[in-house]
C-alpha positions, 0 to 999 in steps of 0.5 A: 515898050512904053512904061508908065509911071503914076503919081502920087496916091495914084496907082498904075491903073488909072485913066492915063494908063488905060489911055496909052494902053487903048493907044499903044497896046505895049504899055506897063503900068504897075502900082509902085510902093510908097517908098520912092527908093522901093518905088525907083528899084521896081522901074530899074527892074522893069527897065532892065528887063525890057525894051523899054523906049519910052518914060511916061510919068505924071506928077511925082511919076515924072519926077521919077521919069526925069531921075530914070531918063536921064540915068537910062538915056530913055526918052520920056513924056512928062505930064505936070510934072513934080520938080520939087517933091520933097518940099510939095509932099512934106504935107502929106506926111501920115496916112493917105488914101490912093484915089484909084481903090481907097487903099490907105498907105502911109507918108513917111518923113523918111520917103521925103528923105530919099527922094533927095537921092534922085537927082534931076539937074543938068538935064540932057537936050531932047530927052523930054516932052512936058505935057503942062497945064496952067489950071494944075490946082496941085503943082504951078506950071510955071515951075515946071515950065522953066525947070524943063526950059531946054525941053520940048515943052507944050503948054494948054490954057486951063486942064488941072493936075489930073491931065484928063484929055491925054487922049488929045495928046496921043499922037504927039507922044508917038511922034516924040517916041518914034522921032529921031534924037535921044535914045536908049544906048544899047 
């Protein structure tokens, strides 16, 4: 089962989502809380509780994708990822609007604090797949790009934050959850 993780004032339902699902089929999606530790202890449960082989996360999902990869030895799909998101979500401190149904959510200081608590270093070899794209408006590829540097790393000219033609990708994300190395242990 692939579980897919939404950025952001994003939600679980969103045009990558319903990608993969039209994809793949075995794809869950929720909405996550604000809260990022409320948020990690949601996907701990689903990981849990499934035969989850595969991560997919976008923006601050990926940066929740890379802290549950690594914890969870699961293969994951990073698209324009997050690195640094206690320092790039500081200004989005108070009210917020999720883009995909205009519900209104509030930004804490104290969400910006636990994000500290999800350590993303010492990355293991071949555990990830980074999707970049050099026209995100929101987050530099660059960033990402030599954080991620021992990874398999695909970079395409232009696209912005939003990754809107996943679609082009589909089958590259098979090939990278049905391929050898990094897997979950059992």
């Amino acid at each position: 089962m692939i579980l897919y993780i939404h950025g952001f004032k994003s939600c679980g339902r969103g045009n990558k989502s319903r990608a993969l699902q039209s994809y793949f089929g075995d794809v869950v999606a929720p909405d996550l809380p604000p809260s990022p530790s409320k948020a990690i202890h949601e996907l701990e449960k689903i990981i849990q509780s499934s035969e989850v082989d595969l991560l997919v996360g976008s923006s601050l999902g990926g940066y929740y994708a890379t802290y549950l990869g690594q914890k969870y030895d699961i293969k994951a799909v990073l698209i324009n990822p997050s690195t640094r998101p206690f320092e790039t979500l500081k200004p989005y401190i108070g009210w917020q609007e999720r883009f995909c149904d205009e519900d209104m959510f509030e930004w804490k200081e104290e969400y910006i604090k636990e994000l500290f608590n999800y350590d993303t270093n010492n990355l293991k070899k071949h555990l990830f797949l980074v999707l970049l794209q050099t026209g995100d408006e929101v987050l530099d590829y660059r960033i990402a790009l030599k954080k991620y540097e021992n990874q398999r790393r695909i970079v395409e000219y232009g696209g912005n934050h939003r990754f809107e033609n996943i679609e082009d990708y589909l089958c590259m994300i098979k090939r990278f959850r049905e391929g050898n190395g990094s897997h979950r242990s059992v």
